[in-house]
C-alpha positions in Angstrom: -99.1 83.2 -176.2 -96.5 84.9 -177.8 -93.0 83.3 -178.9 -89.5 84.7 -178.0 -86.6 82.9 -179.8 -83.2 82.8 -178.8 -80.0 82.3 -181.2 -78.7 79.5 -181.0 -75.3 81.9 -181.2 -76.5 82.2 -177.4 -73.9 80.5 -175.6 -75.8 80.1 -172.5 -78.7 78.1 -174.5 -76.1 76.9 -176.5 -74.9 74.7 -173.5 -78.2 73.7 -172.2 -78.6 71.4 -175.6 -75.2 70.7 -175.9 -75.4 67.3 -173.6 -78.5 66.1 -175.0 -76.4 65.5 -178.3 -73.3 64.3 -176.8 -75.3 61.8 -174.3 -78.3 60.4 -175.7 -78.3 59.0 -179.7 -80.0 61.9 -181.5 -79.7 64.5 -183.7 -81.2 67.6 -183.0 -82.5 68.8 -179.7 -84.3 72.2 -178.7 -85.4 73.5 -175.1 -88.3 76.1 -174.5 -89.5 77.6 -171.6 -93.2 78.4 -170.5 -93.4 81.5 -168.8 -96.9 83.5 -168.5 -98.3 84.6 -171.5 -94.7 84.3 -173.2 -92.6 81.2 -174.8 -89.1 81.4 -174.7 -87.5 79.4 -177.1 -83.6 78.8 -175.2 -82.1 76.7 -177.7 -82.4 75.0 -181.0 -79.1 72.5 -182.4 -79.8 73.0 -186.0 -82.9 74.6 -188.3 -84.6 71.1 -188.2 -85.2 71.3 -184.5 -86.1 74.9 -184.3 -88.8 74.3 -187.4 -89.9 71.1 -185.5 -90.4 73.4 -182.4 -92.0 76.5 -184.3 -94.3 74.5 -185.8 -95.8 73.1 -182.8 -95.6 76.5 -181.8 -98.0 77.9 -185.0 -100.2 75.0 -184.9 -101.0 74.5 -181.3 -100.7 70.8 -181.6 -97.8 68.5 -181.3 -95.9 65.7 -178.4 -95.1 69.1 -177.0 -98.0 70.1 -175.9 -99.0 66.5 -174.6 -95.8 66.8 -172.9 -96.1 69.8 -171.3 -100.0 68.9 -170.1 -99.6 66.0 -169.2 -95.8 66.2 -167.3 -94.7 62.5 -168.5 -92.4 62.1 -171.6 -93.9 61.3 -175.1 -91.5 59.1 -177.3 -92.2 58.2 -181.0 -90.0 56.0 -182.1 -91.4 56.0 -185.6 -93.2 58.6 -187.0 -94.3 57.0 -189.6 -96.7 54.8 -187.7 -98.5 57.5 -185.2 -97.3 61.1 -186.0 -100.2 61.5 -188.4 -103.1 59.5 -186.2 -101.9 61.6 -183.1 -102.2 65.2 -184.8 -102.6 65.4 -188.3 -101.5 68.8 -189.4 -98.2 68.6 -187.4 -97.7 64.8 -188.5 -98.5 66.0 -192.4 -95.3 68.2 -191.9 -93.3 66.0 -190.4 -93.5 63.8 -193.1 -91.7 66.6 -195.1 -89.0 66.6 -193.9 -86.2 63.8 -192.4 -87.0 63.6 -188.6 -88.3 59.8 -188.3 -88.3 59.9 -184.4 -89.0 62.3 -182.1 -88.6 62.4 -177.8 -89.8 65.1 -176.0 -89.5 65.5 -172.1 -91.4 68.3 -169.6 -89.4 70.4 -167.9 -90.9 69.9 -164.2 -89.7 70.4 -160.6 -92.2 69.5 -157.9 -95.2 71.6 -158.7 -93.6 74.1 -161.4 -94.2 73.4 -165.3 -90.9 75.3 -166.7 -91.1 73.7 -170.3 -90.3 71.0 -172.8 -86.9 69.9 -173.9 -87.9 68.5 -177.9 -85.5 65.4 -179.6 -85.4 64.4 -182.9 -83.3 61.8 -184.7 -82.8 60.9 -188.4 -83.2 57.3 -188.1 -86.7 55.6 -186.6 -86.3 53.4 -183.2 -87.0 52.9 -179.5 -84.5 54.6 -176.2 -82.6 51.9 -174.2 -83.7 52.0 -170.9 -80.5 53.8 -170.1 -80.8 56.5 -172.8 -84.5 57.0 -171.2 -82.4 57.4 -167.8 -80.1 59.4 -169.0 -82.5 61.8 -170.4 -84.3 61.9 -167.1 -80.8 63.1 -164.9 -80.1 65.8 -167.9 -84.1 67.2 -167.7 -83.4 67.3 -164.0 -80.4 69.6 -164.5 -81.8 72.0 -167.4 -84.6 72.6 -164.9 -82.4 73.5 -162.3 -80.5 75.6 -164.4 -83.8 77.4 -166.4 -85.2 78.1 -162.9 -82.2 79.8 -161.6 -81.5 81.5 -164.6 -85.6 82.4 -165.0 -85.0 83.9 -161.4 -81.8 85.9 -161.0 -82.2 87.6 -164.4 -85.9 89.4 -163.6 -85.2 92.8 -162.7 -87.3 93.4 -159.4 -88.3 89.5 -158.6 -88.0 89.7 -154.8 -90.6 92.2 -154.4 -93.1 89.8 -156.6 -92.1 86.9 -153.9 -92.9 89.1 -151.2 -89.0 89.5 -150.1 -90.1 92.9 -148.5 -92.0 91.7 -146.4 -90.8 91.4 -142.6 -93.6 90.5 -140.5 -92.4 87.2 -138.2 -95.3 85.1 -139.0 -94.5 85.5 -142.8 -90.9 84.4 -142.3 -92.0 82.1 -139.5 -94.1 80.3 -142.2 -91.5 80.9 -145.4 -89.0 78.8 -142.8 -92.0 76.2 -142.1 -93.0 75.6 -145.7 -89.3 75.9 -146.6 -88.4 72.7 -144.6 -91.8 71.2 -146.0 -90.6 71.0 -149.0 -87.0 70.0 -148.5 -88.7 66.8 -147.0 -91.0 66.2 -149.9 -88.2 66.5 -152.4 -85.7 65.4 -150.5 -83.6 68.8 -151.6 -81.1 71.4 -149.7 -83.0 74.2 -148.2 -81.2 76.3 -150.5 -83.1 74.5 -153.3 -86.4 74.3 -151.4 -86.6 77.9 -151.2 -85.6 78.4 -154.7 -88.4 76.1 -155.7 -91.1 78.4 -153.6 -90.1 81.0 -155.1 -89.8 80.0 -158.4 -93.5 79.0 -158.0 -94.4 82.6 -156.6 -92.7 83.7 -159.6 -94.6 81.4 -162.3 -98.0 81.9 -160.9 -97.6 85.7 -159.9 -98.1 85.4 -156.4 -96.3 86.5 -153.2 -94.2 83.9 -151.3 -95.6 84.2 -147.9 -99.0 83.1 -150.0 -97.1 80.0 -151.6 -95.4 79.1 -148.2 -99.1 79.1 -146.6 -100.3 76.9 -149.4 -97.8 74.1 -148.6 -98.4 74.3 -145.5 -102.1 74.2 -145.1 -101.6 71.4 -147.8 -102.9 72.7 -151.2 -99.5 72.7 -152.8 -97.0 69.7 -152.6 -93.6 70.0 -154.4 -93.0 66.1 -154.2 -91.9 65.0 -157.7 -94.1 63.1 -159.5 -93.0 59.2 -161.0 -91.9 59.2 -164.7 
């Protein structure tokens, strides 16, 4: 896999962590996104955050990999307690430097894995229930955003969805697995499609092939309990 990293001089990654730190009681936050063979690193608030996420990045083991596998948030409240047990090399450097709690939180809509959004803090302790909520509505939105932006910004992307195509029973079943999913996540149609074809788009297939996976069954965009 190979990493791409953004400036934090971006202005349009630059607002995707931005309400992590004025929301939720942290101090740095970073957001990357998972995209083929390709990590794209959108957004780092300070060097900490960005060597917390590089690291992970080098050494292949981390919270956000465990994360990102297993699509459920992974909070350390202390890293002092389990960093080290948990992975050794990555908890050996983290004990270098001043991050005593970390939060990290997959970036997920239905069926698509877009990445991780990484939080650190200077000071050990647990989320409040509502700071865990909170975090939940704001992953919900970066995803939205990422997907949008992961979209509209690929030179060519229709033809990968099979846009071109223009045969009635492929639009007949785009329509079909469109409202299929609109049920399951209980989402505009507007969104339903974008999620189809954000899926086509992750996994490198056409849309008329995703569409006949949802509905034959095989694929199911309902999201899954935190």
């Amino acid at each position: 896999m190979v990493e791409r990293c953004i400036s934090t001089a971006n202005s349009n990654g630059a607002t995707l962590c931005t309400p992590y730190l004025t929301e939720l009681p942290i101090t740095g936050a970073a957001i990357s996104v998972f995209g083929g063979a390709v990590q794209e690193t959108i957004c780092c608030s300070d060097d900490i955050a960005r060597r917390l996420d590089e690291l992970q990045f080098e050494l292949g083991e981390g919270p956000r990999w465990e994360a990102a596998s297993s699509r459920v948030p992974v909070l350390i409240p202390d890293t002092a307690e389990n960093l080290h047990t948990r992975w050794p090399i990555f908890g050996n450097a983290v004990r270098a430097t001043e991050v005593k709690a970390m939060f990290v939180f997959p970036l997920v809509l239905g069926a698509i894995d877009i990445g991780v959004v990484e939080l650190y803090r200077t000071n050990p302790g647990k989320l409040s229930g509502a700071n865990a909520a909170a975090a939940a509505v704001l992953t919900d939105q970066t995803s939205w955003r990422l997907l949008r932006r992961m979209l509209t910004r690929e030179p060519g992307h229709d033809e990968s969805f099979g846009g071109n195509d223009d045969t009635s029973l492929s639009r007949r079943e785009i329509h079909q697995a469109t409202g299929m999913v609109l049920a399951q996540a209980n989402i505009t149609a507007t969104d339903a499609l974008l999620l189809l074809r954000g899926y086509a788009f992750a996994e490198g297939l056409q849309l008329k092939e995703v569409a006949a996976a949802v509905i034959e069954r095989r694929l199911d965009f309902t999201p899954k309990p935190q």
